[in-house]
N, C-alpha and C positions, 0 to 999 in steps of 0.2 A: 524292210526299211523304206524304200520308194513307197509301197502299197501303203502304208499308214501318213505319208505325208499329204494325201489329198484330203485324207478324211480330219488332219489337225486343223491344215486349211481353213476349211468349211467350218470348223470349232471356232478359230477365231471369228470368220466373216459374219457368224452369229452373235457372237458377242459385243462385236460390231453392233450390227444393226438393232441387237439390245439397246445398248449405249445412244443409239441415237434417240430409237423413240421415246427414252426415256428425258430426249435433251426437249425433243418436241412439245412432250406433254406439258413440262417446266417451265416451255417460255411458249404459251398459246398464242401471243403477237406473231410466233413466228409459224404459226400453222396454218395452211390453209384453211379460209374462211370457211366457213359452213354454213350449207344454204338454209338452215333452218334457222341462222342469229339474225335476229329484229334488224332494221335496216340504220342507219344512223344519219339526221336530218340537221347539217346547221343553221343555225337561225338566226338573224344578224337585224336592225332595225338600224336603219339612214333616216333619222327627221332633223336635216340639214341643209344648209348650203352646200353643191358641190364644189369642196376648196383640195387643198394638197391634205387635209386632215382625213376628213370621210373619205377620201380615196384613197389613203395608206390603209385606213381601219379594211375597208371592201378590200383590199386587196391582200393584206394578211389574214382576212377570213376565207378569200379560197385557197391560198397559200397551206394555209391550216388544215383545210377538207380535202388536199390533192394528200397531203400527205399522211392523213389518218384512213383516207378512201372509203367517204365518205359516200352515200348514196344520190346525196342532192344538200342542194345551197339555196336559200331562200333568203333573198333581202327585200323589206316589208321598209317599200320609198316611200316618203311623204320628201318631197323638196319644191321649191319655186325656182332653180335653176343655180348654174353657177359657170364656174368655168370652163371653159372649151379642154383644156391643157389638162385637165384634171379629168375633165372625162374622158378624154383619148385613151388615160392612161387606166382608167379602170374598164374602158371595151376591150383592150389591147388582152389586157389582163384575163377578161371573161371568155375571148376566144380561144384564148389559150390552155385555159381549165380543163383539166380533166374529169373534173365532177361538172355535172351537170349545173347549168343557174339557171334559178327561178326569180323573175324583177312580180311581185305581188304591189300592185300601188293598190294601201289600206291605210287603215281603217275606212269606212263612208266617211265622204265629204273630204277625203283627200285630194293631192293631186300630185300632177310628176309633170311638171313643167320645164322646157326649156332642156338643159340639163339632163332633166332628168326624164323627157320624153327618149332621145339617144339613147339612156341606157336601157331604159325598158325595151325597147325594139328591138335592143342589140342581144337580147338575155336567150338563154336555149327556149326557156317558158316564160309568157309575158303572161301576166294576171291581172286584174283588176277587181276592186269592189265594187259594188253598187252603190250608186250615187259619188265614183269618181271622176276624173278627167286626166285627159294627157295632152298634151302638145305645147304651142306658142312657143315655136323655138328658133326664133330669127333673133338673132347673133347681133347684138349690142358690142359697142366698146369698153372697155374693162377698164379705163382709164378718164372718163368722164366726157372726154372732148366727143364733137359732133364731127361725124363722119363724113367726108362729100361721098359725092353721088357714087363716082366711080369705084372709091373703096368699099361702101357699103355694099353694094353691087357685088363684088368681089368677093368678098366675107358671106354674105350669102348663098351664093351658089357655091362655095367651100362646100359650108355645112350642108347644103343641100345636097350635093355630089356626096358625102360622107352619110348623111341620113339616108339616102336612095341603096346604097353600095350595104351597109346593114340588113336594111328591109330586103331585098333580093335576097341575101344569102340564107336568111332566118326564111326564106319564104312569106313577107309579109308585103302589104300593098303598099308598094314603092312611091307610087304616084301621091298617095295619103302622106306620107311620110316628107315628100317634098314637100309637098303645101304646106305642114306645119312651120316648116325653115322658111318657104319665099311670102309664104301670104300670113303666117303666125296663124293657123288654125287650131285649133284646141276639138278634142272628142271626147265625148262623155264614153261611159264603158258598152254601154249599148251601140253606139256608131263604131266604135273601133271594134267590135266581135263584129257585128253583121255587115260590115265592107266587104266588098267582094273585090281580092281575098283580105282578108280581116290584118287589125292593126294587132290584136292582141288574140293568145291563144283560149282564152274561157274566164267566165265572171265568176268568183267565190267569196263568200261571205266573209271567211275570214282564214286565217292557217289550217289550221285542221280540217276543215272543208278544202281547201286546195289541195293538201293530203290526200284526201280520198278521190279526189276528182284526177289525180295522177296516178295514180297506183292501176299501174298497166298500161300505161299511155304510151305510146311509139314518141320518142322526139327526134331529130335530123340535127347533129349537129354540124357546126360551122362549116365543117371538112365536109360533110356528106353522109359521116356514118350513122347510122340508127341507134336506137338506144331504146330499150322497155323499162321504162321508173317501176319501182318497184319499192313501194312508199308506205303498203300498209302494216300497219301497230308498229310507225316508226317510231326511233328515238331522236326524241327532239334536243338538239343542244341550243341552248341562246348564248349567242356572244355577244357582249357589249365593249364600248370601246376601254384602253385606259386610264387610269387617272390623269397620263399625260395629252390623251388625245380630248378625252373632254375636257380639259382646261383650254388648252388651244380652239378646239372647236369654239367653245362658249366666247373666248377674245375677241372669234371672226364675225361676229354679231354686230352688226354698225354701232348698236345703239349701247355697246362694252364699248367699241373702238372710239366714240367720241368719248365717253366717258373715263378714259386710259389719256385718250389726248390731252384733255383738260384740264385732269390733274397733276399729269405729266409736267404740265407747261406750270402750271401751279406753283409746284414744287419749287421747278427751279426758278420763275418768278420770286419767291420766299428767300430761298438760297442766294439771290441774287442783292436783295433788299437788305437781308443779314447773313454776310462770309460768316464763314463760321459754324452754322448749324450744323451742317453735313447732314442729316438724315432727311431732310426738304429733297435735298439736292439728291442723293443716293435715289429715294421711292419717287422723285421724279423722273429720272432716266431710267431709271426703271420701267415703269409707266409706258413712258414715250417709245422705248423701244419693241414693247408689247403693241403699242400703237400702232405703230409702223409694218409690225407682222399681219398685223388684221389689215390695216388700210390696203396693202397691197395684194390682198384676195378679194378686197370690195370695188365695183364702180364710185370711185371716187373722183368728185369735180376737183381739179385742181384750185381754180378760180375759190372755189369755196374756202379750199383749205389756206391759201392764202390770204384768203380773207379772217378767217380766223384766227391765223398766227397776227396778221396785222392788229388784229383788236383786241388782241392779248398785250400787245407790244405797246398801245396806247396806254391798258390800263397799268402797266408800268412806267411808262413814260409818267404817268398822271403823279407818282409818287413823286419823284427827283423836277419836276419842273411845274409851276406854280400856271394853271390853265384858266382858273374858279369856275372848273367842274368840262370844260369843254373835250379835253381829251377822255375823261370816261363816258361821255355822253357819243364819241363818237367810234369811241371802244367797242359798247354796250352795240351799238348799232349794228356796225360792222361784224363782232359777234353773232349778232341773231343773221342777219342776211348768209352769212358765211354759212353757218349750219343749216340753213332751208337748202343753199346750195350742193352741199360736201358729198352724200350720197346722188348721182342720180342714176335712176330706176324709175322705173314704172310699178315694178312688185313692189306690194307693200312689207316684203321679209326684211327687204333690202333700205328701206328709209328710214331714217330717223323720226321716232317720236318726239310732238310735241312735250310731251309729259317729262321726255328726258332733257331736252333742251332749253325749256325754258326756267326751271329751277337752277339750272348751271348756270345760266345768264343773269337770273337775280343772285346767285352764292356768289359767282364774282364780281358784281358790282356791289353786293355788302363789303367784301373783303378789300375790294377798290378803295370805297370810301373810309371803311375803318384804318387803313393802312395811309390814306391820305389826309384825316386826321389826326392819326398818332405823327405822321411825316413834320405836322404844323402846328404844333402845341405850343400853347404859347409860355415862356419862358417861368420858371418856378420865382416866386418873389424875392429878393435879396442875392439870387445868384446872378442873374443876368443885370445888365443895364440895356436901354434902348438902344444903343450905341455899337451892343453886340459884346462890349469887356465883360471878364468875368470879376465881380466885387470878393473881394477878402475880405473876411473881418468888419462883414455886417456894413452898419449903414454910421456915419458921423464923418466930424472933421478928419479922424484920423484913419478911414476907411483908405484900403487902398486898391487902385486897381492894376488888373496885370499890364504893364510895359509902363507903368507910370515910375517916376524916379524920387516923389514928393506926395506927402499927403494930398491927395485930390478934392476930397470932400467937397472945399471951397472952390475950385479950378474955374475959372473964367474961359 
């Protein structure tokens, strides 16, 4: 009886371990990889502003890659710059990655400015196309106003102490990287490879050329430790942002954000003119508050935007109070000045179009004037008198009017 209980043992321990490989085989997620599976590459495309939107997107795209473990992350930037707070928060992110990142500034004739020079520096592999550029990354105010001396100062060498502190740990030219923050330097893809030592790690044509040109390549990452990509006949996945993040994205757009302002105020101009309507009123705060989401990831001049509401505020004034013509005239004005102002930037991602602004300045001086002739019509014949009474009962001796107590017709 003892002598047979070892050997039952081992009967079940087999069965066992039946059992398991059989659980293995069923759920291959939970097997060890095998070194023979194609490798898996995400692919992610930023041609944005850097706001809190592309930086949720970028940041739920490594989120995504740490947790499928993934081979490599490739976001393919075109930007003209954006927020300081929003790229903290996507370096923060990319140091912290387990997969490796790749910043590819593509297609030609791109660039990664500002913005989005930071994050390329900051990336495990900095790429570039031919015929790109990177840099111009000194630190503007986000709020329109002009900065004195000392502040500006200050905010500068921030970013510059944060751009230098990147380039070091990536091993890239430190000194390059400053200039771009204190002196706004920009480099095409040829001066950032051949800087001694370089701003970017190698020039590729396009994705699949940057593929190949990784595939075996040693990286360092953040911490120190090495890494051999291992990138060929990858699988490529493309992420796109969304439906909710490109709606948002597309709001942050100046030349949306005036365009939301305007009708915003529209609306409830209309709403205001005639109680009642409710849906003026609704799709205007509506609007306005979409407006207000975007303005506040735009450099926006205050001065301007008050200027705008003011000459919005005229051309309703112009309805309710009799001016002959002066308050939409100084409406109109005040309108176009306000909007030259409302954006200020240097980039041109970042200014409003003519094209957009001055159709919205002739729609609401149409709407001005037609709203300030229906305001002033003159009175239908037989209902009114000059006098402002309203006539009963047509016109004769026995017409009467309201608060009269006697045929009027004859009234002295």
């Amino acid at each position: 009886m003892p002598a047979r209980l070892p050997r039952r043992i081992a009967g079940c321990l087999a069965a066992v371990g039946v059992w398991a490989t059989g659980l293995t085989a069923a759920h291959p997620s939970q097997a060890p990889s095998s070194s023979s599976a194609a490798p898996v590459v995400y692919a992610a495309e930023v041609d944005s502003i850097i706001h809190p939107v592309s930086a949720e997107f970028m940041i739920d795209t490594m989120d995504r890659a740490d947790r499928s473990g993934a081979a490599l992350v490739v976001f393919t930037l075109r930007t003209p710059g954006g927020l300081v707070e929003s790229t903290r928060a996507i370096v923060s992110r990319m140091i912290a990655a387990s997969t490796p990142v790749a910043v590819f500034v593509g297609p030609s004739g791109a660039r990664a400015a500002s913005a989005g020079f930071l994050i390329t520096i900051a990336a495990d592999i900095a790429a570039m196309a031919p015929g790109t550029h990177i840099g111009a990354a000194h630190p503007v105010e986000g709020g329109g106003e002009k900065m004195d001396e000392t502040v500006a100062k200050k905010a500068a060498e921030d970013v510059a102490a944060y751009a230098r502190t990147l380039a070091t740990n990536r091993r890239r030219n430190a000194a390059l990287a400053a200039q771009a923050v204190i002196e706004s330097r920009a480099f095409t893809e040829r001066e950032a490879l051949e800087a001694s030592p370089p701003l970017v790690d190698l020039v590729a044509s396009d994705l699949p050329d940057l593929l190949k040109k990784l595939d075996g390549r040693t990286i360092t990452r953040f911490g120190g430790a090495p890494v051999v990509l291992r990138t060929a006949n990858a699988r490529v996945v493309p992420l796109t942002m969304s439906l909710r993040q490109r709606v948002l994205s597309a709001v942050a757009n100046p030349n949306v954000a005036y365009l939301l302002l305007s009708l915003g105020t529209l609306g409830l101009m209309i709403e205001l003119w005639s109680p009642g309507a409710i849906v003026p009123g609704v799709a205007g705060g509506l609007c306005l508050l979409l407006a207000s989401f975007a303005l506040q990831m735009l450099p926006v001049n205050y001065a301007g935007l008050l200027l705008i509401v003011f000459g919005l505020l005229l051309l309703a004034l112009e309805i309710k109070v009799t001016s002959y013509g002066l308050l939409t005239v100084a409406g109109l004005a005040s309108l176009v000045f306000g909007s030259m102002m409302l954006m200020d930037s240097s980039v041109p991602e970042l200014q409003l179009s003519l094209r957009v602004v001055l159709p919205v300045v002739l729609g609401f001086a149409g709407i001005a004037i037609f709203l300030v002739r229906l305001g002033h019509r003159p009175a239908a014949p037989g209902r009114h008198g000059r006098d402002g009474h309203d006539w009963r009962g047509g016109s004769g001796p026995h017409a009467y009017r309201t608060g009269c107590a006697r045929p009027c017709g004859d009234a002295r």
